[in-house]
N, CA, C and O atoms as a MOPAC input file, in Angstrom:
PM7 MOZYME 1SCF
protein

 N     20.50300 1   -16.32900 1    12.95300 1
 C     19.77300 1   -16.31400 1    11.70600 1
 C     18.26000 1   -16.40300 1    11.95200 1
 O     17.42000 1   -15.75300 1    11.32800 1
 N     18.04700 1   -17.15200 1    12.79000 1
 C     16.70100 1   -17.43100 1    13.36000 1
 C     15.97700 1   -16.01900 1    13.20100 1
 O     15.04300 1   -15.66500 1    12.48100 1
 N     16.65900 1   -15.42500 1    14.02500 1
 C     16.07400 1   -14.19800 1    15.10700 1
 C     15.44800 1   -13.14500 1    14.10500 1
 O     14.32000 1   -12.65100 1    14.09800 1
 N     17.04800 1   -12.86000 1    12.85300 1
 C     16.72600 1   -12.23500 1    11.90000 1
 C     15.50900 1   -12.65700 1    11.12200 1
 O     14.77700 1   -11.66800 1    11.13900 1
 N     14.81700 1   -13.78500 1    10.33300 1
 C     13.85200 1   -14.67200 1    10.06100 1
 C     12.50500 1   -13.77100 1    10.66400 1
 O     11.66200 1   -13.15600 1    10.01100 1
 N     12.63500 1   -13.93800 1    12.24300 1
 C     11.69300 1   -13.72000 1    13.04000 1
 C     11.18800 1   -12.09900 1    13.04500 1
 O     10.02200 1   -11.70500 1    13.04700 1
 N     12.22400 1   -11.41500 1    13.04500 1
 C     11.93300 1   -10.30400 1    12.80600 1
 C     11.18300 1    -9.84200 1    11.57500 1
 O     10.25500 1    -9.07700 1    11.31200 1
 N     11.81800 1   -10.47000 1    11.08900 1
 C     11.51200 1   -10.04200 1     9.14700 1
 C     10.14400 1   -10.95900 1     9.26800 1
 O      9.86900 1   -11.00900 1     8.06900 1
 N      9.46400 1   -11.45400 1     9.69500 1
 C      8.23600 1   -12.24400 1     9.88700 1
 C      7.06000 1   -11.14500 1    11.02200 1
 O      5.84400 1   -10.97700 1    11.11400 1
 N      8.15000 1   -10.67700 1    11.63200 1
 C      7.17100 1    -9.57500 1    12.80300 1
 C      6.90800 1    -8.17900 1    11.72600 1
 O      5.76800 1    -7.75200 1    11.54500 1
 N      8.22700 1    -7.50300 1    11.00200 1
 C      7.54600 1    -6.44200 1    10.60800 1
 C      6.55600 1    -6.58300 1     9.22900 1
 O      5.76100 1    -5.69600 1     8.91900 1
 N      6.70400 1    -7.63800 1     8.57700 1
 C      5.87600 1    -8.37300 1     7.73900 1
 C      4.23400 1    -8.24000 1     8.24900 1
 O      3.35400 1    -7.51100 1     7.79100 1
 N      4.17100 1    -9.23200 1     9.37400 1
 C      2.45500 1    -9.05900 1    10.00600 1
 C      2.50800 1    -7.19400 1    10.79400 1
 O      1.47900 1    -6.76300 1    11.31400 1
 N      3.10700 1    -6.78500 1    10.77600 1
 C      2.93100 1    -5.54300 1    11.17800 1
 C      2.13100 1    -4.99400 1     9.93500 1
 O      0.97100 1    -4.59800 1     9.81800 1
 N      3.20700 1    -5.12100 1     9.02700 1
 C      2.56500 1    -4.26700 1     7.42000 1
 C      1.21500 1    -4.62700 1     6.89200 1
 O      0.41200 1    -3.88200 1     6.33200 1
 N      1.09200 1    -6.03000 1     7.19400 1
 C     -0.52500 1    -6.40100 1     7.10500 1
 C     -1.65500 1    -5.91600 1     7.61800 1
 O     -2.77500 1    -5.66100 1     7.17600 1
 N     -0.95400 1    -5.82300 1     8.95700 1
 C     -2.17800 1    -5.32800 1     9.78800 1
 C     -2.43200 1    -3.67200 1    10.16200 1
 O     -3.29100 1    -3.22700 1    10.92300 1
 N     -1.38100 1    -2.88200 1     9.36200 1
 C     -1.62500 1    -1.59200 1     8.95600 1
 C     -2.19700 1    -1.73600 1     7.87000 1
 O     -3.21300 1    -1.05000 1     7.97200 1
 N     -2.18200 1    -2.18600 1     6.92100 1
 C     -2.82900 1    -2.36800 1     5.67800 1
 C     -4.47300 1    -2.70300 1     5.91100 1
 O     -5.41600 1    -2.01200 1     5.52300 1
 N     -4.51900 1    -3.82800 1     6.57700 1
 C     -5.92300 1    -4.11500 1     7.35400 1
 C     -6.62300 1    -3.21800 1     7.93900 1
 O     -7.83100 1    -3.13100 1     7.71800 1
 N     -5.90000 1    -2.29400 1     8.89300 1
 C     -6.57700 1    -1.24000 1     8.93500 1
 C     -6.97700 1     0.00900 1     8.05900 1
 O     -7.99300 1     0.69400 1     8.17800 1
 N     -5.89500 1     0.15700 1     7.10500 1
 C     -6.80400 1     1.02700 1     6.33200 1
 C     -7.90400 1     1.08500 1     5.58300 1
 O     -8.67800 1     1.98900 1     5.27100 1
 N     -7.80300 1    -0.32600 1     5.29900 1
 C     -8.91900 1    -1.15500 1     4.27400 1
 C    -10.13100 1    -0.99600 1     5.19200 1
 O    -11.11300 1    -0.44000 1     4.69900 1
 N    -10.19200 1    -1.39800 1     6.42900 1
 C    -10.99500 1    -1.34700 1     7.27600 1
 C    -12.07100 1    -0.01800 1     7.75300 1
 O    -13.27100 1     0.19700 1     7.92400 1
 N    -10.54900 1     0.78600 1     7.84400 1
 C    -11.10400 1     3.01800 1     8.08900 1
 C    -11.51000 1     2.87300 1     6.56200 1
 O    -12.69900 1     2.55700 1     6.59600 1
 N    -11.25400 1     2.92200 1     5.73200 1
 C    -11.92500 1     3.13000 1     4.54400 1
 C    -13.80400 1     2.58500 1     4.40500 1
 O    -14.86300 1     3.19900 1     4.27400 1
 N    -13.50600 1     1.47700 1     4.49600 1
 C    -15.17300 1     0.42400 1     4.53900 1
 C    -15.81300 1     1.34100 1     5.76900 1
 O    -16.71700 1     2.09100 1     5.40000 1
 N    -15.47600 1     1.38400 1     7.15200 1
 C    -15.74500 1     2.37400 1     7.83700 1
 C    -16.89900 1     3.60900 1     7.47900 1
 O    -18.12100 1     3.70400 1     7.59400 1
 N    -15.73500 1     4.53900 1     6.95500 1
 C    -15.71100 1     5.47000 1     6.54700 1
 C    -17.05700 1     5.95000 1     5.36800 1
 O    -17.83700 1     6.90200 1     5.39700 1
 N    -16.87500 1     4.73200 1     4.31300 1
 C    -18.20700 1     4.61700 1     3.56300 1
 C    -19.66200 1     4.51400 1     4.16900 1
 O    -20.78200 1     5.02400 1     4.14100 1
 N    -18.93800 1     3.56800 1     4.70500 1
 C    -20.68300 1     3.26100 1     5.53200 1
 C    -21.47600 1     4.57200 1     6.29400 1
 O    -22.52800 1     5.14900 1     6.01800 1
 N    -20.58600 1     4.74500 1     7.26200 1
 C    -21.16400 1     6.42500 1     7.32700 1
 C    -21.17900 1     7.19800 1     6.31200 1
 O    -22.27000 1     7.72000 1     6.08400 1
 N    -20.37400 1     7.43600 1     5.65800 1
 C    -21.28500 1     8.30500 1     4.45500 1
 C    -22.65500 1     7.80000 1     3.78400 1
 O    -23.51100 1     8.58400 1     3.37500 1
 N    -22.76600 1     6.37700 1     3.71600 1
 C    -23.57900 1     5.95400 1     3.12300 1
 C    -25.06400 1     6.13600 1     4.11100 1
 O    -26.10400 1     6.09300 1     3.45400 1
 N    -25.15600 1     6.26300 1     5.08500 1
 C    -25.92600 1     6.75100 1     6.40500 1
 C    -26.02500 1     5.76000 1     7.69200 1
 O    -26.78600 1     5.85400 1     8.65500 1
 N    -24.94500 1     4.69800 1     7.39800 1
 C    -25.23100 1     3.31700 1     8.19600 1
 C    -24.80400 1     3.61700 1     9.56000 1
 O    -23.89900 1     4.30100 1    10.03900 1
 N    -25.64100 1     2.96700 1     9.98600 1
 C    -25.25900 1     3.62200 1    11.91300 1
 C    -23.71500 1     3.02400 1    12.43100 1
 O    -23.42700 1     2.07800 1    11.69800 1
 N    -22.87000 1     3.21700 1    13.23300 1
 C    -21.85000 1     3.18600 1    13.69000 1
 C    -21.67000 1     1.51000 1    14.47500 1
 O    -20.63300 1     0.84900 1    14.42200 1
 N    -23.12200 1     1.02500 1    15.26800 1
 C    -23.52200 1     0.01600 1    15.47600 1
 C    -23.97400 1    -0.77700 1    14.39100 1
 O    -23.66700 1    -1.93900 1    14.66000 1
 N    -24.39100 1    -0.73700 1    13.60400 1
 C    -24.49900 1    -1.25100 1    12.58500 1
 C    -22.97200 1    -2.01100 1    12.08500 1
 O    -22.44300 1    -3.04700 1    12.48800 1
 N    -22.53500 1    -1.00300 1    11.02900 1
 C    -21.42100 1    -1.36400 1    11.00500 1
 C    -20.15500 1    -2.39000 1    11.76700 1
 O    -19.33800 1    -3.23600 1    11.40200 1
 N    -20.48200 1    -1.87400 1    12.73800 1
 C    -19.22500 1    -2.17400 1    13.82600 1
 C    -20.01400 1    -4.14400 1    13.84900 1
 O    -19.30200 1    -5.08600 1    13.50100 1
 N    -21.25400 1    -4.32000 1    14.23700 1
 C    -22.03900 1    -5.58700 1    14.29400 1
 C    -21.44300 1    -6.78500 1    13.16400 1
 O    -21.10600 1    -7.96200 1    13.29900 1
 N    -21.50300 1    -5.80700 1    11.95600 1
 C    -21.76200 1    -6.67400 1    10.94300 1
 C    -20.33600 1    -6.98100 1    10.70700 1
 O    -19.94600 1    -8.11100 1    10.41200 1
 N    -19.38000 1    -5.70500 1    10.87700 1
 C    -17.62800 1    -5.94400 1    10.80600 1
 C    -17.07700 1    -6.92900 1    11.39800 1
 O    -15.99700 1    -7.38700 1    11.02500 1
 N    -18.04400 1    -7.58600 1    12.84100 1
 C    -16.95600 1    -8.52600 1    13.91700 1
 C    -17.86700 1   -10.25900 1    13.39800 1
 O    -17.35600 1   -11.37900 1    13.41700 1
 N    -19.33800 1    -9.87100 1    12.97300 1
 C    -19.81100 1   -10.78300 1    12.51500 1
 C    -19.31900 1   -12.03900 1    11.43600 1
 O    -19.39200 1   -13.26600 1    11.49000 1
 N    -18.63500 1   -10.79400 1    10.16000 1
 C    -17.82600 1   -11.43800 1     8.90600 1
 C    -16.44500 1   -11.71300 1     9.55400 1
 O    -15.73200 1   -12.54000 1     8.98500 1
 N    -16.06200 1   -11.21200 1    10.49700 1
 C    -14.77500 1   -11.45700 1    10.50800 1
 C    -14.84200 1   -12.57000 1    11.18000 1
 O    -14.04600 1   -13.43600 1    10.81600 1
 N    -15.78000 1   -12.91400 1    12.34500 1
 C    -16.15500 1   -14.68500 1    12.59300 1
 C    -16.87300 1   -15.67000 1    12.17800 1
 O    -16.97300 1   -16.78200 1    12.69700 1
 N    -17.33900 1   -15.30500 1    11.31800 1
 C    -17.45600 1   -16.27500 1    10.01100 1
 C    -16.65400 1   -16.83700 1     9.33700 1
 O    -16.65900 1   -18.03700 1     9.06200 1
 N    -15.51300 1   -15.64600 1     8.83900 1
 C    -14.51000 1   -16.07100 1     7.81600 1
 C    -13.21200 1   -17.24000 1     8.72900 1
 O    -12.48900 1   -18.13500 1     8.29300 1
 N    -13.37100 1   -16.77600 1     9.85400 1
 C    -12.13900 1   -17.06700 1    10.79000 1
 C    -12.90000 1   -18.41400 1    11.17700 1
 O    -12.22600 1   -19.44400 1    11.15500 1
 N    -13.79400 1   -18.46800 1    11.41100 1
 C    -14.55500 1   -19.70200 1    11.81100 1
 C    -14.49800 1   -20.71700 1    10.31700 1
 O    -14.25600 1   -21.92300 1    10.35900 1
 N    -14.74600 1   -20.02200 1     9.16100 1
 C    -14.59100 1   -21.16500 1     8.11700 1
 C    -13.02500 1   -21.06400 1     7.78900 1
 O    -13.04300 1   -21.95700 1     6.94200 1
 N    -12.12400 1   -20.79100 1     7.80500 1
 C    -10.95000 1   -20.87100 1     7.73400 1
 C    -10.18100 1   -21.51000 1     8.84700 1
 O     -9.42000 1   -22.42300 1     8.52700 1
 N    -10.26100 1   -21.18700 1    10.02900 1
 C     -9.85100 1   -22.16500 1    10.81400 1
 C    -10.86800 1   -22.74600 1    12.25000 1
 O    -10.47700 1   -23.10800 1    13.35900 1
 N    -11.31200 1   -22.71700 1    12.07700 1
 C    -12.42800 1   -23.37700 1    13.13000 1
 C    -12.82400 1   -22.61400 1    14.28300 1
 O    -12.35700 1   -21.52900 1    14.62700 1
 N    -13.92300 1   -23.42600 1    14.97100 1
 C    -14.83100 1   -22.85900 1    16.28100 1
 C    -13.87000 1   -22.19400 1    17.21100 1
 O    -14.08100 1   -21.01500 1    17.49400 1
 N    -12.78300 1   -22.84600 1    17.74600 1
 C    -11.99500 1   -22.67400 1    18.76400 1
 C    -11.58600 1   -21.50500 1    18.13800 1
 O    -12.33800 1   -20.54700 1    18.32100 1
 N    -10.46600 1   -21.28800 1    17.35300 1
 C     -9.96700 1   -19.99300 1    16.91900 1
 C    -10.75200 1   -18.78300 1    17.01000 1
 O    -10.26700 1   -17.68800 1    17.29600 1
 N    -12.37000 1   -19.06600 1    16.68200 1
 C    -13.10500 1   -17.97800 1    16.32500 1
 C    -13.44900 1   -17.37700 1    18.04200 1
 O    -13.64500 1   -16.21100 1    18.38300 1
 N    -13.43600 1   -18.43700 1    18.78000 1
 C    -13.91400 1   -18.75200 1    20.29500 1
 C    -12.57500 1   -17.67900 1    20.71400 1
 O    -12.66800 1   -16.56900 1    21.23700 1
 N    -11.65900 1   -18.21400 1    20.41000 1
 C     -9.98600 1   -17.32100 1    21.42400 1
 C    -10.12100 1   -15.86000 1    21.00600 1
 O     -9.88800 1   -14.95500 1    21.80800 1
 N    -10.60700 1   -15.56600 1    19.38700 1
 C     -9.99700 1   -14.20900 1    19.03700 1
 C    -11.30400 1   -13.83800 1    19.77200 1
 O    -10.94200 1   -12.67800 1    19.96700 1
 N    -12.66300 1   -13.88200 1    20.40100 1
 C    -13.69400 1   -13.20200 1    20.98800 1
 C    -12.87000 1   -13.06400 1    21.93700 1
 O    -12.36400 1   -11.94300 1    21.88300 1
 N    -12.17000 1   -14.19700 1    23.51100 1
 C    -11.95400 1   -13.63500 1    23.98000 1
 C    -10.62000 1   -12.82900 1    24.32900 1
 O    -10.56500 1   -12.05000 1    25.28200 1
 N     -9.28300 1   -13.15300 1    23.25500 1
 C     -8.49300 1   -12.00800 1    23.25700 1
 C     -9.36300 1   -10.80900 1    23.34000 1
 O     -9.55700 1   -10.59700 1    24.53700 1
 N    -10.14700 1    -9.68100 1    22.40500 1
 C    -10.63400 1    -9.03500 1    21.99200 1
 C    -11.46300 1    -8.42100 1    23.70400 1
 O    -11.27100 1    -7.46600 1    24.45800 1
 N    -12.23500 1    -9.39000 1    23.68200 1
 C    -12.98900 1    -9.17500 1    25.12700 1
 C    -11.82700 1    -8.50000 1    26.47600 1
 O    -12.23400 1    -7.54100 1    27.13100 1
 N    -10.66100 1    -8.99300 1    26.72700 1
 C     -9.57500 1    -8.98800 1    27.24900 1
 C     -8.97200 1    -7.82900 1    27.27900 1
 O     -8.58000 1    -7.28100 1    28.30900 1
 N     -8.85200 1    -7.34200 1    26.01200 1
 C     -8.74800 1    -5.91600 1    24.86500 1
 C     -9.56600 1    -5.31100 1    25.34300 1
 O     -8.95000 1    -4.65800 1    26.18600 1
 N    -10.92400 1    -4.95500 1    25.43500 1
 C    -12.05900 1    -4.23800 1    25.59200 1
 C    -11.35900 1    -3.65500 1    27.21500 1
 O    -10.74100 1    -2.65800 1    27.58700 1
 N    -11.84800 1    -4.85700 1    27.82300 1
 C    -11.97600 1    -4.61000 1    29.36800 1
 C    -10.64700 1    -4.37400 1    29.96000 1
 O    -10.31000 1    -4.44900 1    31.14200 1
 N     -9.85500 1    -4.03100 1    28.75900 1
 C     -8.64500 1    -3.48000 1    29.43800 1
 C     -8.22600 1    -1.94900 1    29.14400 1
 O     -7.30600 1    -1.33400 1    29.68400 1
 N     -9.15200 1    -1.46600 1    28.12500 1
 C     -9.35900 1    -0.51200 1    28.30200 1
 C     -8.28400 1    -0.29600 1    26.71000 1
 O     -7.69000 1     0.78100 1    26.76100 1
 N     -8.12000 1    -0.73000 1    26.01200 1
 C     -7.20000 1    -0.51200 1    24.69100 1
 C     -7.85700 1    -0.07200 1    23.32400 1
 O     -7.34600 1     0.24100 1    22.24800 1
 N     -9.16200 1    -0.15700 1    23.74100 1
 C    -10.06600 1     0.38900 1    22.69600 1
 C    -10.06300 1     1.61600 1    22.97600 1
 O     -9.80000 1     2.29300 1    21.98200 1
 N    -10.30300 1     2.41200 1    24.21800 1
 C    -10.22400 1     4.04700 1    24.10200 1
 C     -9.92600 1     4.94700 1    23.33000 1
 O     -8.76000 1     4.90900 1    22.93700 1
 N    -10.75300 1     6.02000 1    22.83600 1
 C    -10.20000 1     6.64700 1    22.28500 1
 C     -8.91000 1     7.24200 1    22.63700 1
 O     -8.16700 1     7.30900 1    21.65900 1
 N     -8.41400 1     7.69000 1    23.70900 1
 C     -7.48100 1     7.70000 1    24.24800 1
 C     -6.40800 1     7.41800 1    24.04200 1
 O     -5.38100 1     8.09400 1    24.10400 1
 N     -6.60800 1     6.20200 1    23.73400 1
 C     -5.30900 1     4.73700 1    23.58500 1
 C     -5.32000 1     4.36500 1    22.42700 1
 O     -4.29600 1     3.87100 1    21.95400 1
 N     -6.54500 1     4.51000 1    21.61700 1
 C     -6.15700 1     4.32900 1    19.98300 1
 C     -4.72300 1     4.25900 1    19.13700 1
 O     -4.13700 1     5.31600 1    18.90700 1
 N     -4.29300 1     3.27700 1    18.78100 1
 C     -3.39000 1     3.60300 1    17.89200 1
 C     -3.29400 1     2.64800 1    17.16100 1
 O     -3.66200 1     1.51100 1    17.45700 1
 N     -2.63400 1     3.09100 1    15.79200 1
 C     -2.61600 1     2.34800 1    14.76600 1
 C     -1.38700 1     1.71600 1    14.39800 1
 O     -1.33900 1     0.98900 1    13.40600 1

């Protein structure tokens, strides 16, 4: 029963975080139309998101998801290449 639970809890944060991303390609998406540089954007996107994560659950959390992310980078999962959603 567990397992089932667990699952139904995995494709759950799955659906979120497709959802998150579209919300995300969308805001994206504006901003360049709107003429905002790509750096720009991208700055101010990881900025709010450690803010919010930092006032919602604290320093440390905000501290791990930099370096998951960092981890991510230098592993090469950002590529366009490797992109996926």
């Amino acid at each position: 029963m567990q397992d089932v639970q667990n699952d139904i809890d995995a494709l759950i944060r799955e659906e979120k975080r497709l959802s998150a991303i579209e919300c995300h390609d969308e805001a994206w998406t504006a901003g360049l139309l709107a003429g905002i540089e790509p750096d720009i954007i991208a700055e101010t996107a990881i900025s709010t998101a450690l803010s919010e994560l930092q006032r919602e659950m604290g320093e440390d959390a905000a501290a791990a998801l930099l370096d998951r992310m960092r981890d991510k980078l230098l592993g090469g999962e950002f590529c366009p290449d490797t992109r996926r959603h």
